[in-house]
C-alpha positions, 0 to 999 in steps of 0.5 A, a space after each residue: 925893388 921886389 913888388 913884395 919889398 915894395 908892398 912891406 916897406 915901412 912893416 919890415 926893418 930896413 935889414 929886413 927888406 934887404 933880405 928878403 927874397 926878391 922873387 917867389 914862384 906860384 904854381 896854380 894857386 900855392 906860392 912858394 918862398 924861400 925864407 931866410 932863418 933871420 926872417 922866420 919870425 916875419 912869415 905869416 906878414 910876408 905870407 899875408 903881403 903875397 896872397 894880397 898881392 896875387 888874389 888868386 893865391 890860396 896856400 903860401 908854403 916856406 920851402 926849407 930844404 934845396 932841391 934833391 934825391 933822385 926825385 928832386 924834391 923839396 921840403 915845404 912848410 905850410 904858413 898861411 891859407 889852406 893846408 895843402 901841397 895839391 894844385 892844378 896849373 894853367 900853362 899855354 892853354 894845359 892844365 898840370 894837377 901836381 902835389 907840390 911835397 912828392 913831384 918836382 915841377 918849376 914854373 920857371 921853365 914855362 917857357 922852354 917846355 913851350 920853345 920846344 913844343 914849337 919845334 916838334 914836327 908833325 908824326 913825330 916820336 918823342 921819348 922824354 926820359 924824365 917827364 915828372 907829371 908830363 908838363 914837357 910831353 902834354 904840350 907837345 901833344 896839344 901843340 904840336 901834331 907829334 904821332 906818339 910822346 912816351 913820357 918816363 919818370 922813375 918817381 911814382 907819384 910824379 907818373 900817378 900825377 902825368 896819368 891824371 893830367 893826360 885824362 885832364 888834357 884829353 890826350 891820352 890818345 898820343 902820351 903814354 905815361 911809364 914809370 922806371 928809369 929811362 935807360 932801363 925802358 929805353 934798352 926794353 922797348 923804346 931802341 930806335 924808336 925817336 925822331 926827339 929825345 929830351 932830357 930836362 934833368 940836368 942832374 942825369 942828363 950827362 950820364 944819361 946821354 948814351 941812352 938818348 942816342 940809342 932811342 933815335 931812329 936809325 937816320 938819327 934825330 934831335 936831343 934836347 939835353 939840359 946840363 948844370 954848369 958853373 962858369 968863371 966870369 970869362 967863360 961861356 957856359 953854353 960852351 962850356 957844356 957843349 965841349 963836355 958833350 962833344 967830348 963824350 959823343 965824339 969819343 964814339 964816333 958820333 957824327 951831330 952838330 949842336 943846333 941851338 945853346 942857351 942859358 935857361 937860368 941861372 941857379 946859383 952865384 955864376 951857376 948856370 942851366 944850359 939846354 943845347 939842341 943836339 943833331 945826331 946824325 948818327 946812332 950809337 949802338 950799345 955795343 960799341 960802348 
């Protein structure tokens, strides 16, 4: 049983409890839940059990709406605590300001954005084509020795934020926060330029994945390519995503090597987030396509 099922048995009815969420995710000092309809008249009590379980919590949100749009952004409602979408987040030693109601940021994946901030080697070049408010790339910056992060995301505001996180981060001397679509920056000014592209939208990362290969250097480098996938009980997904990806790769004569495949979550009944590390040794050059 949840910490917070635990904290309200006895308060709540027992169909109550069965219902209720089992987990909730807190960035800085806001917690956000998603509440069933059947419960929302227990809101402000199960508000009240999360801010005395975490004392440091300040604003407890409902989120009413999945995940969606171009900016991946959900619909919250305020329950108890001050009225504000607004905090600042501590991750391995980095602080991210974020507006939670116009940027799309998951503390669920603290620990992939530190798995490849360790991977980066020294004087290299990133391109990340959907950077949000810069988590991925201030940690590269701050634990890594990368020469220079290139940090692209369509969403203002989501840019407004990474500007505001690289002054908090003292960083601005190697990330550089610019607001457009990937393929868009990359096709103007950022061909040939990478020893690491990622890619941690999974919504895009597919369509987008011509667009990495022509951000690599000539001699070729590594992609970090974040993927959705559903899998029967008898399938992997990890393998799953990396025959969707050898079949586009392969199809332009692309010479890479998967290096590392893993589930970073899973999102729904037998849905999957995957990440595979991609080698490529060699570029795609747009007028082959």
């Amino acid at each position: 049983m949840s910490r917070l099922r635990e904290y309200l048995a006895g308060k709540l009815e027992d169909w109550e409890l069965r219902i209720l969420p089992g987990s909730y995710d807190i960035v800085g000092d806001i917690a956000i839940i998603r509440i069933p309809n059947a419960l929302r008249h227990r809101a402000e009590e199960i508000a009240k059990a999360i801010m005395e379980i975490n004392g440091h919590v300040r604003t407890v949100l409902n989120q009413v709406s999945p995940v969606s749009g171009s900016f991946r952004l959900r619909r919250l409602e305020w329950i108890m605590g001050d009225k504000r979408t607004v905090t600042i987040h501590r991750e391995y030693g980095c602080l991210f300001k974020v507006d939670l109601e116009k940027c799309y940021f998951s503390p669920r994946l603290s620990y992939e954005r530190y798995r490849v901030a360790e991977l980066v080697r020294p004087s290299e070049t990133v391109i990340n084509m959907f950077a949000g408010v810069g988590c991925f790339s201030i940690l590269i910056a701050k634990r890594s020795k990368a020469d220079k992060v290139y940090s692209i995301d369509l969403n203002p505001w989501a840019i407004k934020y990474a500007i505001e996180n690289i002054r908090l981060n003292g960083v601005e001397h190697i990330v550089e926060a610019i607001l457009g679509d990937a393929k868009t920056i990359i096709k103007e000014r950022l061909m040939e330029t990478a020893d690491r592209v990622l890619m941690p939208l999974p919504e895009k990362a597919y369509e987008y994945l011509d667009y990495a290969v022509d951000a690599l250097k000539p001699n070729g480098g590594t992609i970090h390519y974040y993927d959705f996938t559903h899998a029967g009980k008898d399938e992997d997904p990890i393998c799953k995503v990396e025959e969707k990806i050898s079949r586009k790769l392969s199809k332009f004569g692309i010479d890479f090597k998967v290096d590392f495949g893993k589930i970073v979550r899973t999102v729904g009944p037998r849905w999957f987030q995957v990440v595979l590390d991609i080698r490529v040794n060699k570029r795609i050059k747009r007028a082959d396509l």
